[in-house]
N, C-alpha and C positions, 0 to 999 in steps of 0.2 A: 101620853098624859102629863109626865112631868116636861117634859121638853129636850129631851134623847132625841137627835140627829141621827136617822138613817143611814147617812154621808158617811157622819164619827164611826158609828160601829164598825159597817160594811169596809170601809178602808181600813180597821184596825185588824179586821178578823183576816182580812187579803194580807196584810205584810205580816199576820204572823206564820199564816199558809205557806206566803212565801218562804220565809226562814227555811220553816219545815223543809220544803220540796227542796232548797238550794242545799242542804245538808243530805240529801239524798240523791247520788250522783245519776243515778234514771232520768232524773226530771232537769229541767230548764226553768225556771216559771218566768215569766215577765207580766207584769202589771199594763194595767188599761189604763189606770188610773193612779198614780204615785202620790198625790196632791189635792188641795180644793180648789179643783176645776172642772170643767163641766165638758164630759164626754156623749155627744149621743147615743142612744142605745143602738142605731144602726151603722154608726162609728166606732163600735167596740169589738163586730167582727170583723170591720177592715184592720183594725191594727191586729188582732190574731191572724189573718193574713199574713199581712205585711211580714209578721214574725215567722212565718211557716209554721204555725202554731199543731202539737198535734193536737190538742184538745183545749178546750173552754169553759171554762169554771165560772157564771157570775153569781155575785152573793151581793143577797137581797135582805133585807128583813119588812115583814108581813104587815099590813094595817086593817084593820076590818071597824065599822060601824058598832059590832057587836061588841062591846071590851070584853070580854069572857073565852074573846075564839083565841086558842095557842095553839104553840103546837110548829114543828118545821114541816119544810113540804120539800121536794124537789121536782123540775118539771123538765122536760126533754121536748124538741121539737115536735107539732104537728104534720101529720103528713098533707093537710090544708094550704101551711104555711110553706111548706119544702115546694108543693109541688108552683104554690104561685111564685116563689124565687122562684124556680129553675125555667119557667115558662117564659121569663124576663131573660133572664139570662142567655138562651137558648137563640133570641133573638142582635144579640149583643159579641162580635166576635172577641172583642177585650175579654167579658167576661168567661166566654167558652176556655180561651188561653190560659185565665187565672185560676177558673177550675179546674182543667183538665192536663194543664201541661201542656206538654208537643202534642199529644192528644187532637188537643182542641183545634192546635193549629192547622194539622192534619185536616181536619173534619171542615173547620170553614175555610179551608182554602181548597176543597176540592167537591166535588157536585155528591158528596155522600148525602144517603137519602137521611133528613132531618130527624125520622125516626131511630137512626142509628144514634146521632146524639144525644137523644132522649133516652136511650137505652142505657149511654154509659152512667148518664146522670142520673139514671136511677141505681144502677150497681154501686156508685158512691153512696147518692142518700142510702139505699139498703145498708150499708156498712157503716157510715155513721149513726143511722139512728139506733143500730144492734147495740154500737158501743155506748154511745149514749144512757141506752135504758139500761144497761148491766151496769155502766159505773155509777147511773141516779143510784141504781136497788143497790150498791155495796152502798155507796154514800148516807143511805136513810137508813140501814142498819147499823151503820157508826153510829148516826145519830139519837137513835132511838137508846142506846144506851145512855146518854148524859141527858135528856129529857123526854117531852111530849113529843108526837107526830103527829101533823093536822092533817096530813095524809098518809096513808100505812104504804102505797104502791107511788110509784113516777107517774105524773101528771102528763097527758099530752095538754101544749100549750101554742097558742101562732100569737109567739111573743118578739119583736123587735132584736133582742138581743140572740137568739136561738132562731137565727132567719137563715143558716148556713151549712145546707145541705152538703157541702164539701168536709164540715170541720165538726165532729162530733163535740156537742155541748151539753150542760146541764144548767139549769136555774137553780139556786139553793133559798129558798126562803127561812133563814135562821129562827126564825119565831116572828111574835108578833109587840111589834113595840106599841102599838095600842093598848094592850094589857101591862098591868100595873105589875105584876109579878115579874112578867119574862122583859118588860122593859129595862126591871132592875139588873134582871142576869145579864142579857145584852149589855149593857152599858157594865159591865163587869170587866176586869181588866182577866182574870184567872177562866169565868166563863167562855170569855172572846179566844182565849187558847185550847178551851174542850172544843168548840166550833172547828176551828182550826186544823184540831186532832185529828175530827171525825173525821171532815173532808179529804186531809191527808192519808189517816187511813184508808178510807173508799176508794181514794185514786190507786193506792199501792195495792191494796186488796187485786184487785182488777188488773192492774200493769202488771202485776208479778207474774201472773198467768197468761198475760196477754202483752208481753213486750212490746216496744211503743214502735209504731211503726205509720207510714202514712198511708191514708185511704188508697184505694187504687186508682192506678191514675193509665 
């Protein structure tokens, strides 16, 4: 409503996550995005790739028609969207190698019957999506503390950026900058740090008990 940039918040509330996570020797974090420039959303899990990423954090904030709707949300892959990745994939021996490791290479370089590789590729998504849904549900109970929740439970979603059955992800919808209220909190330098918090929190919640480790490969 007033004219709060998406872009401004969403990278404000990522470098102060990062802070966070880099002050906490568990974590790694590395940004998709450092800058105002323009990442596609299905170039945002090539570069979590690229980095050997163990998980993917993207942070959204919310628009709706209705000015009234608030509230954060969090959303985790579809098993709609996992399984049309892996269908592609599955056909592509590059990408078998990227998923799977020697795995992969193993498997398209030898006459193994195609259902084996669908197999492993589904014991991955199994394991990323488990991680997924348990760090969205620590994530939305951080959050639920410093405000609204436009959803109580983790969303499934067949969203572009959460296209990666290998790399357990979550979507974070911080609020909704359509509404005049949560626009102004967003656009807050001290609220962009409770965001920050939560998420950090949720991550560590979760990693504490579950040490960081990578999918099976």
């Amino acid at each position: 409503p007033n004219g709060t940039k998406e872009k401004n918040v969403t990278i404000a509330i990522a470098r102060k996550l990062r802070a966070l996570l880099n002050a906490d020797p568990q974590f790694k974090p590395v940004l998709t995005r450092d800058g105002d420039y323009f990442i596609s959303v299905m170039g945002r899990s090539d570069v979590a790739r690229k980095q050997n990423a163990n998980f993917l954090v993207s942070i959204h904030a919310d628009a709706a028609p209705n000015r009234d709707a608030t509230g954060a949300s969090v959303w985790v892959l579809s098993n709609r969207r996992a399984n049309s990745e892996m269908a592609g994939w599955l056909e592509q021996h590059e990408k078998q190698s990227e998923l799977l490791g020697g795995a992969g290479d193993v498997l398209a370089n030898s006459q193994a019957d195609p259902y084996l590789s669908q197999a492993v590729l589904d014991l991955q998504f199994g394991h990323s999506q488990r991680v997924g849904y348990d760090v969205a549900t620590n994530v939305l109970s951080q959050l639920q503390r410093i405000g609204n929740l436009h959803k109580r439970r983790p969303e499934h979603a067949s969203l572009g950026v959460l296209r990666s059955p290998d790399i357990p992800s979550i979507l974070v919808e911080t609020g909704f900058i359509s509404n005049n209220g949560e626009e102004r909190l967003l656009g807050s330098d001290d609220y962009q740090e409770q965001i920050a918090e939560a998420i950090y929190n949720g991550l560590r919640n979760y990693f504490m008990q579950h040490p960081l480790q990578s999918a099976p490969r």
